[in-house]
C-alpha positions in Angstrom: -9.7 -17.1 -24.5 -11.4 -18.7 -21.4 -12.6 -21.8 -23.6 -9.3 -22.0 -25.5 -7.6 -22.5 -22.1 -10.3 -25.3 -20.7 -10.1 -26.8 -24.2 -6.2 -27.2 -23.6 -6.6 -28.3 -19.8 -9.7 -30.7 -20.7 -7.0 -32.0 -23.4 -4.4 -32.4 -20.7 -6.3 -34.1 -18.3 -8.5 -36.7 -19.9 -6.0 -37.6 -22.9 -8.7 -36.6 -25.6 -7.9 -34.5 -28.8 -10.8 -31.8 -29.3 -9.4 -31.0 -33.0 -10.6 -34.7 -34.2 -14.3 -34.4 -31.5 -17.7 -32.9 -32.5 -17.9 -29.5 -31.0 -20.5 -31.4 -28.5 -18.4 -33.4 -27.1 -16.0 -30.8 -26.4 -18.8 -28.9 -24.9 -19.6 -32.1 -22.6 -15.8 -32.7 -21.7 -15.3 -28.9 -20.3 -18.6 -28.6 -18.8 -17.7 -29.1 -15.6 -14.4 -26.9 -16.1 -17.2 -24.0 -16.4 -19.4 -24.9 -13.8 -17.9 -22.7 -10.5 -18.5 -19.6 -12.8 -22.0 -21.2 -13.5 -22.3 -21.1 -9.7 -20.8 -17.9 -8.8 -22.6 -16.0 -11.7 -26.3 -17.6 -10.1 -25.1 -17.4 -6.5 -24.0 -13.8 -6.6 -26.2 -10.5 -6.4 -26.0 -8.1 -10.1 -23.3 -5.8 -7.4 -21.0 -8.6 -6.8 -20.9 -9.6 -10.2 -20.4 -6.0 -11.1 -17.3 -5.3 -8.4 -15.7 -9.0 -9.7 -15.7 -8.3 -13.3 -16.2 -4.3 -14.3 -12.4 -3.8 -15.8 -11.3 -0.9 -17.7 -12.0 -0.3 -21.0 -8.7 -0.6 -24.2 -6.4 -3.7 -25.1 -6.1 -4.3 -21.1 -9.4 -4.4 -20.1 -10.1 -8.4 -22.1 -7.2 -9.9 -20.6 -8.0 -8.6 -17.0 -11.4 -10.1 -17.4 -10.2 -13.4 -18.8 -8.1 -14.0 -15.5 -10.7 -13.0 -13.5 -12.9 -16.1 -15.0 -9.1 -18.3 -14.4 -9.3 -17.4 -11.0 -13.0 -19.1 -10.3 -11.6 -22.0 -12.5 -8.9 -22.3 -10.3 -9.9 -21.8 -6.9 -11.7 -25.1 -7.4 -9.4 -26.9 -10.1 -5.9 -26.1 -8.2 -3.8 -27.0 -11.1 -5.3 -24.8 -13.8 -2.6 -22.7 -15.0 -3.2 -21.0 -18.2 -0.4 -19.3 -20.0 0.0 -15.6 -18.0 -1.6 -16.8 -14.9 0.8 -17.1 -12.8 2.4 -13.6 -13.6 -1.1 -12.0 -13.2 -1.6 -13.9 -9.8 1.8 -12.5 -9.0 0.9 -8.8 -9.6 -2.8 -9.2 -7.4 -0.7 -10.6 -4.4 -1.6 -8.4 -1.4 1.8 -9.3 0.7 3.9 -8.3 -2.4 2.1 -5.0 -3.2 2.3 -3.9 0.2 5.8 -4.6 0.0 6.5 -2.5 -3.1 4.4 0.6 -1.3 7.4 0.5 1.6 9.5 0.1 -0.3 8.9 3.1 -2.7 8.3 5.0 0.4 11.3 3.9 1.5 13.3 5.2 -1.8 11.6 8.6 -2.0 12.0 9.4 2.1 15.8 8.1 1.8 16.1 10.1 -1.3 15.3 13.2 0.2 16.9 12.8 3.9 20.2 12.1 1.7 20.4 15.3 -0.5 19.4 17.4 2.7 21.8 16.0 4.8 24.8 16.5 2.6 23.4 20.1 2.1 23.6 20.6 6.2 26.8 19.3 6.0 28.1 22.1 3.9 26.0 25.1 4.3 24.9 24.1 8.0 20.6 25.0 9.3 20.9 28.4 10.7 18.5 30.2 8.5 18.0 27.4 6.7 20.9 27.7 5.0 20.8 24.0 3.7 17.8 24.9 2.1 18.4 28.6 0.6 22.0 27.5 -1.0 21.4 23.9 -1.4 18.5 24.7 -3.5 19.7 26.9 -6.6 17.0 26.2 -8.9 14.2 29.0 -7.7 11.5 27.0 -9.5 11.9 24.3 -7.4 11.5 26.2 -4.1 8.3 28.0 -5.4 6.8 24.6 -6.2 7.9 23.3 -3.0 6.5 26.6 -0.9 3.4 26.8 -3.0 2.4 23.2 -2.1 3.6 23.9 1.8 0.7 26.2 1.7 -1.8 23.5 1.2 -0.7 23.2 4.8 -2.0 24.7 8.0 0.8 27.1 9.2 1.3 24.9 12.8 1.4 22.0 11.1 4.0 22.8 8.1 7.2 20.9 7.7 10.5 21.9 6.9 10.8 23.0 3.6 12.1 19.9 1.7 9.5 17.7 3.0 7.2 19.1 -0.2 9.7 18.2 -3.0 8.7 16.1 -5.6 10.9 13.2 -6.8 11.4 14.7 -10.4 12.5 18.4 -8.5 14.9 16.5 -6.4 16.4 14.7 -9.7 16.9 18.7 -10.7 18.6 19.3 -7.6 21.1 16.1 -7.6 21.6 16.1 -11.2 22.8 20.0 -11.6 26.5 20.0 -12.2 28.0 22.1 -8.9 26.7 19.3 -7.1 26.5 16.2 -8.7 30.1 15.0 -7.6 28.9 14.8 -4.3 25.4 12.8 -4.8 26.7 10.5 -8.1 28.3 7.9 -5.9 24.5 7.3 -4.4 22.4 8.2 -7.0 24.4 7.1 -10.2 22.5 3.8 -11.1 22.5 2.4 -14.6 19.2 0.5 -15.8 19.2 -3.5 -15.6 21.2 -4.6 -17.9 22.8 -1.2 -19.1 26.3 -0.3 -19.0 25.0 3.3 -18.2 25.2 7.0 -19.4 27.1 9.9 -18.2 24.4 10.7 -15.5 22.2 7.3 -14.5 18.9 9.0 -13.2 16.6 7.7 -15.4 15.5 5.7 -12.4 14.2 8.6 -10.5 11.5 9.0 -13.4 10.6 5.6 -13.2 9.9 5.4 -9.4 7.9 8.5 -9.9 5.8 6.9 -12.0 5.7 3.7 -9.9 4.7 5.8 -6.9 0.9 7.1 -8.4 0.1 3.0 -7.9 -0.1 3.8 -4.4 -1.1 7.1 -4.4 -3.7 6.9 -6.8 -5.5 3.5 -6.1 -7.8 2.3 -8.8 -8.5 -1.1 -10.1 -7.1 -0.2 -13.8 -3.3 0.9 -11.6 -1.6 -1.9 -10.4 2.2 -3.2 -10.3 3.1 -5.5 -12.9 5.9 -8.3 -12.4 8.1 -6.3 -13.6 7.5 -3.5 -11.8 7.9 -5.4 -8.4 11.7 -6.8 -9.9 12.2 -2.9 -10.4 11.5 -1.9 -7.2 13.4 -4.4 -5.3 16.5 -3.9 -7.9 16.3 -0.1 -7.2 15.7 -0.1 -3.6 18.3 -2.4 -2.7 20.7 -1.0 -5.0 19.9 2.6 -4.1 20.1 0.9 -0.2 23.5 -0.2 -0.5 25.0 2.9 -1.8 23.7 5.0 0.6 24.8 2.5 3.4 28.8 2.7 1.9 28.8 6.7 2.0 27.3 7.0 5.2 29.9 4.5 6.1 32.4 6.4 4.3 31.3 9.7 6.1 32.3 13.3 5.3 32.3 15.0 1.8 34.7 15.3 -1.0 34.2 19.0 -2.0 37.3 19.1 -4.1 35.4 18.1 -7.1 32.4 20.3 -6.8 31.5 22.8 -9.9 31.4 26.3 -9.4 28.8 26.5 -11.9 25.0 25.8 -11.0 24.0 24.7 -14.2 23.3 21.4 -15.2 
């Protein structure tokens, strides 16, 4: 892959066609395309190389490498731009991940100070009331008390703090509420016309948050996933802004019925 692309940029730059050229020449003409991995690779200590190239293993792991080699191409030839570089120099950018992490932050905490404050709205806090009647599903509140737990009893949060984003898709989605949270949670895909219920985008940003959560060389944000986040977050940003504009709750239309 790496000589295919200094081949092509050789090509580009001096004019010459390697398809009609002994495979020496060729050799010559990209020599010094090679040479600042030649000099990192004798420069460096065996732990450098290893912490600049060890990549996961499966159909990811070749292309990560590959780019890896692009990016001491490039850091001396400026204008080296094999096909996929630019996207993968995209996804490594440190200002544009560290966007994405506020910004998922930002959707989850939004998320869940949303749904609570709609339930204090109508069932009020005395006794945690927003939480006890808000919450209908008792598997979400065991999963949400067990994990409290984890927690030293003088440091514990309120309840809702320890809901996961999948348990508070349960909670918005079941049908005696959703008529109040559809107007700020009801967003179809990119490109979709939508479905009955739009949520699939909760279970995307789950996944999207382990990135953070869960560092690791092999977990990182593609391009896409950054166009995601912004779409969702500022989507997810305006709705909530109109109904906290709009203020108070339409109740009229809410279901009797807890099920979803």
């Amino acid at each position: 892959m790496l000589f295919g692309s200094l081949v092509k940029y050789w090509e580009g730059n001096t004019a010459s066609n390697a398809r009609e050229m002994e495979i020496g020449e060729v050799l010559m003409g990209i020599d010094e395309y090679v040479k600042p991995i030649r000099d990192f690779l004798e420069s460096s200590t065996p732990t450098q190389i290893k912490d600049e190239f060890q990549v996961q293993f499966g159909s990811g792991g070749p292309p990560e490498y590959y780019f890896r080699l692009c990016k001491l191409v490039k850091a001396k030839y400026a204008d080296f731009e094999p096909d996929g570089m630019a996207d993968w120099e995209a996804e490594q950018s440190e200002d544009r991940i560290k966007h994405a992490d506020i910004k998922l932050k930002d959707i989850v905490s939004d998320m869940r100070d949303h749904i609570f404050s709609v339930f204090r709205t109508l069932y009020g806090s005395e006794k945690e009331a927003y939480w006890e009647k808000g919450i209908t599903d008792k598997t979400v509140k065991i999963a949400a008390y067990n994990r409290s737990l984890d927690t030293d009893l003088e440091d514990r949060l309120p309840p809702e703090t320890y809901l996961e984003v999948l348990e508070m898709k349960k909670v918005v989605e079941a049908k005696a509420v959703w008529p109040l949270f559809k107007p700020v949670f009801n967003i179809p895909e990119p490109g979709e016309k939508g479905q009955a219920k739009n949520l699939k985008w909760m279970e995307r940003i789950n996944e999207l948050r382990r990135i953070p959560a869960h560092p690791a060389k092999e977990r990182k944000y593609k391009v896409e996933d950054f166009e995601y986040i912004d779409f969702i977050h500022d989507e997810f940003t305006k709705r909530l802004l109109t109904a906290m504009e709009t203020k108070g709750l339409d109740v009229s239309a809410m279901s009797g019925d807890d099920d979803d």
